[in-house]
C-alpha positions in Angstrom: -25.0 5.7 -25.8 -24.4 4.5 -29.3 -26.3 7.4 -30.6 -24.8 10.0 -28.3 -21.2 9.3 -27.6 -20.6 12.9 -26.4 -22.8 11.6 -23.3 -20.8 9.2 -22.2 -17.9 11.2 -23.0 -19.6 14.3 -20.5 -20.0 11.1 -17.7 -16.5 10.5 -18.0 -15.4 13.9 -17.5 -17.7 14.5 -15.1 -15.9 11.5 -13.1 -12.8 12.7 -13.5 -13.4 16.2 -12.7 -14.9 14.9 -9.4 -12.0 13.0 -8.5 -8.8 15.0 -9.5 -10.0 18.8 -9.4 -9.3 18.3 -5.2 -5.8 17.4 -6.0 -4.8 20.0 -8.8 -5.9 22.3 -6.6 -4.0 21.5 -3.7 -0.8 21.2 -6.2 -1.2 24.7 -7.7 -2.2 25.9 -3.9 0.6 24.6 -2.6 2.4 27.5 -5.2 0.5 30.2 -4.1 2.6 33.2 -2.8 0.1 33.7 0.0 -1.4 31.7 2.9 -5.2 31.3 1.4 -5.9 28.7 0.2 -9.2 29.6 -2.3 -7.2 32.8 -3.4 -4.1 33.1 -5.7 -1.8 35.9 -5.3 0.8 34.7 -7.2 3.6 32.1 -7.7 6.3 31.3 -5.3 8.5 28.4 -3.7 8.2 29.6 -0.3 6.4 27.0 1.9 8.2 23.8 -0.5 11.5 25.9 1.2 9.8 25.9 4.6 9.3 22.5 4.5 12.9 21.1 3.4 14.0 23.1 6.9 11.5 21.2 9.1 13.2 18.1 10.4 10.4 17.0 12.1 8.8 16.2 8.4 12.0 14.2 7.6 12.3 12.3 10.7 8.6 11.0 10.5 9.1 10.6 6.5 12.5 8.4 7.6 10.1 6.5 10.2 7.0 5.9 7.6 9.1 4.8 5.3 11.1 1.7 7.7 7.8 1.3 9.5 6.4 0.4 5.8 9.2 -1.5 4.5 9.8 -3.7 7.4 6.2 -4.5 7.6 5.3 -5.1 4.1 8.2 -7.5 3.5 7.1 -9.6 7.1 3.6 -9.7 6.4 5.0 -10.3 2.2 6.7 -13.7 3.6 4.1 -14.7 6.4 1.0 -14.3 4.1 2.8 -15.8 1.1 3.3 -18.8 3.1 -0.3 -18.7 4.7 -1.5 -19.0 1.2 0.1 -21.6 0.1 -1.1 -23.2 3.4 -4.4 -22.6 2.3 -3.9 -24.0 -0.7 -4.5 -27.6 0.1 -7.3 -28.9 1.7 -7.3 -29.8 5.7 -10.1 -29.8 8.5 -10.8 -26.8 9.6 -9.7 -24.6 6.3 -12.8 -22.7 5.7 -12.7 -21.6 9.4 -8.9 -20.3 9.0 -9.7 -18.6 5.8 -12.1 -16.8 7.5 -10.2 -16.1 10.3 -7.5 -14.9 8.1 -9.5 -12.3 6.2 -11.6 -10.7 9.3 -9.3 -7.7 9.4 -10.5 -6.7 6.0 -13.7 -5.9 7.5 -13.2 -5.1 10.8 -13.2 -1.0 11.5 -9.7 0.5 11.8 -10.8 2.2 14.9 -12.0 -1.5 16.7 -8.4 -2.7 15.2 -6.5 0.2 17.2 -8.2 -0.4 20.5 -7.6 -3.8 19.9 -4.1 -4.1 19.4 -3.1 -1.5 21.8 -4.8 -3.5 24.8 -3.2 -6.6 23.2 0.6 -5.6 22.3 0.9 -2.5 24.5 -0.9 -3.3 28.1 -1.2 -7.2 27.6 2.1 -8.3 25.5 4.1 -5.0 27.5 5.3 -3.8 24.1 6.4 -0.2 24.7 4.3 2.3 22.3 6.6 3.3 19.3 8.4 1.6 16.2 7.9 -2.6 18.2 4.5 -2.1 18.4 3.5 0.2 15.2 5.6 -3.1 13.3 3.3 -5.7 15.0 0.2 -3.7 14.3 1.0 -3.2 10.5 1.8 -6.7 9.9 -1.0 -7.9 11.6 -3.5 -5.3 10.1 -1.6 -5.8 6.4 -1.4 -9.5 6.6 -4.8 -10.5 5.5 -4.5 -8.3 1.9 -1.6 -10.2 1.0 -2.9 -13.4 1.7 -6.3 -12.6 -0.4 -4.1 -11.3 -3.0 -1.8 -14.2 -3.4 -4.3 -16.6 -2.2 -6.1 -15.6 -5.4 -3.3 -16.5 -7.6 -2.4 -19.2 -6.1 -5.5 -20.8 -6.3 -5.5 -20.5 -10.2 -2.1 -22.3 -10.6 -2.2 -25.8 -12.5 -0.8 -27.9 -10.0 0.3 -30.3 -13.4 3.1 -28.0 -14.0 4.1 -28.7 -10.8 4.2 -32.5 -10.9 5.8 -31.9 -14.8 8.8 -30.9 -13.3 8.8 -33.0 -10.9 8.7 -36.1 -13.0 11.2 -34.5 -14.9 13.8 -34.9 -11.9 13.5 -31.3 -10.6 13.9 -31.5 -6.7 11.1 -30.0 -4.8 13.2 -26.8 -4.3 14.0 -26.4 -8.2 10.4 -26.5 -8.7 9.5 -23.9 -6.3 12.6 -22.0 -7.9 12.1 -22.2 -11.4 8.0 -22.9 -11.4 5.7 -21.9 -8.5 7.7 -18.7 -7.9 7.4 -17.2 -11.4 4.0 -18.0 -11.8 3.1 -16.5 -8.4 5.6 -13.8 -8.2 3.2 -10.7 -9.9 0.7 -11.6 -7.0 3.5 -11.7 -4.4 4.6 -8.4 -5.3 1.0 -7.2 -5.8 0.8 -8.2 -2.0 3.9 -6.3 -1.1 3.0 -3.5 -2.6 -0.5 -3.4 -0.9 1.2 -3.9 2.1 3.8 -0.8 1.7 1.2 1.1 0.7 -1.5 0.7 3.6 1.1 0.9 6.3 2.4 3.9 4.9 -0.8 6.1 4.8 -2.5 4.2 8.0 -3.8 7.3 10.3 -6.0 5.7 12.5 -4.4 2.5 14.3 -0.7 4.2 14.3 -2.6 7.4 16.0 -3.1 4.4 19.1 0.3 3.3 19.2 2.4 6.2 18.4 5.3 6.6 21.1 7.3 9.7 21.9 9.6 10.2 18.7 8.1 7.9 16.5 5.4 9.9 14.6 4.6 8.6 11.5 4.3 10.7 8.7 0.5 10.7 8.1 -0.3 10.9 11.6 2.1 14.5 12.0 0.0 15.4 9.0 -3.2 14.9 11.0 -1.7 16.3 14.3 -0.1 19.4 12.2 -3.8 20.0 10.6 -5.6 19.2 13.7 -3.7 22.0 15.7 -3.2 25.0 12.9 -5.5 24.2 10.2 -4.9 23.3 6.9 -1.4 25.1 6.6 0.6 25.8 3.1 3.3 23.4 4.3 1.3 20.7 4.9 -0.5 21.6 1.4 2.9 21.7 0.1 3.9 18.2 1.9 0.8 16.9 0.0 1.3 17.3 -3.0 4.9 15.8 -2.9 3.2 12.6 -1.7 0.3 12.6 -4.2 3.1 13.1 -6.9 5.7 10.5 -5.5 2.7 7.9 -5.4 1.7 9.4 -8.9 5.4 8.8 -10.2 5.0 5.0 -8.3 2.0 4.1 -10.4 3.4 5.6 -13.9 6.1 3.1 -12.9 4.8 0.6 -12.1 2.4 0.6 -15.6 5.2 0.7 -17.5 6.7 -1.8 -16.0 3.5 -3.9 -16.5 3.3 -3.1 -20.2 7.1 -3.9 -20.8 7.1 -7.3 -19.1 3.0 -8.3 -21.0 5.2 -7.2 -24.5 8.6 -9.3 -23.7 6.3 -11.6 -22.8 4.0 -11.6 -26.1 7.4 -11.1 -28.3 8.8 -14.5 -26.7 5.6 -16.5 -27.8 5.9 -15.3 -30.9 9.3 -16.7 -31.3 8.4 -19.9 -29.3 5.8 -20.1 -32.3 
């Protein structure tokens, strides 16, 4: 590679190719004046002003995003909590841990059977919003325990016991100590969360209820029934570039905190 940098260079366009030529193409298909989606006829707005008329997009859109919200901030606090559990040692730990993280391997379809026998014909929770919320926070639980687990593991429990010697009630030091250090990985874990109920197909396909269709499953169902259709072309590219605009964010974000951060130990120095 040293002596031929264009290969690695070909590898990596390669790569790319591979993984984003898909996704232009649906954005500039989702332009195209005509229906076809492998010919270009020419430019137009028509099926982006076809979809703004559809309420049924908006009302799944409106229940995706509440579904996904409510469930990343219970399974946010619940997991947090669980891994600060986990944090200190007790019998029967390991076993928990393992427990804890089985839904990270489990197949999504065994998950939806499962938790529509358990909260639906067992617990008698009525298929719709109850029982979508259970199954996302159960299913989205586990990533933000590994995730904050992970961090939380890492910490120097000296810091702790620092402030603590100093005077600083156990709350203060939770306030002022633990909670910055583990805050990225919290919101790391929230955002996993949001994210994974938001685009879940498979489970909410089990426990969808009359008028609460979740955006990705009306996707399915819409594509299912009349093919791959320009306004469901047209629907994904706004969410490809909404979770595009998320990310850009999000870096930037990263980057200004990591400089603020470097420009105070400067001055500290």
């Amino acid at each position: 590679m040293k002596r031929r940098p264009w290969a690695l260079g070909a590898v990596v366009a390669v790569v790319f190719l591979f993984l984003y030529a898909p996704i232009a193409w649906l954005a500039i298909a989702s332009f195209n004046s005509s229906r076809s989606l492998s010919r270009i006829s020419g430019f137009s707005l028509q099926w982006y002003e076809e979809l703004a008329d559809d309420s049924r997009v908006f009302g799944s859109l409106r229940l995706s995003l509440q579904l996904a919200l409510s469930s990343a901030v219970i399974a946010t606090v619940i997991g947090t909590l669980a891994a600060f559990g986990l944090r200190r040692a007790f019998p029967g730990r390991g076993l928990w841990t393992v427990l804890l993280s089985l839904p990270l391997v489990v197949p999504e379809v065994v998950m939806g059977v499962a938790m529509l026998g358990f909260f639906v014909k067992l617990a008698g929770v009525p298929l719709g919003f109850g029982a979508l919320l259970f199954a996302h926070v159960a299913f989205s639980l586990s990533f933000v325990v590994v995730v904050v687990r992970s961090r939380v593991s890492g910490m120097d429990a000296r810091m702790e016991e620092a402030a603590a010697d100093l005077g600083a009630s156990p709350f203060v030091v939770f306030r002022t100590v633990t909670l910055p250090l583990v805050a990225p990985a919290v919101v790391a874990g929230a955002a996993f969360a949001f994210l994974l109920s938001f685009d879940d197909v498979v489970i909410s396909s089990y426990l969808t209820g009359v008028g609460s269709t979740t955006l990705p499953v009306f996707v399915y169902a819409q594509a299912s029934k009349r093919g791959i259709s320009p306004e469901i072309v047209a629907l994904s590219t706004l969410m490809v570039t909404a979770t595009a605009l998320l990310l850009i964010i999000g870096v930037v974000v990263a980057s200004w905190r990591a400089r603020r951060a470097g420009s105070t130990a400067k001055l500290a120095g």
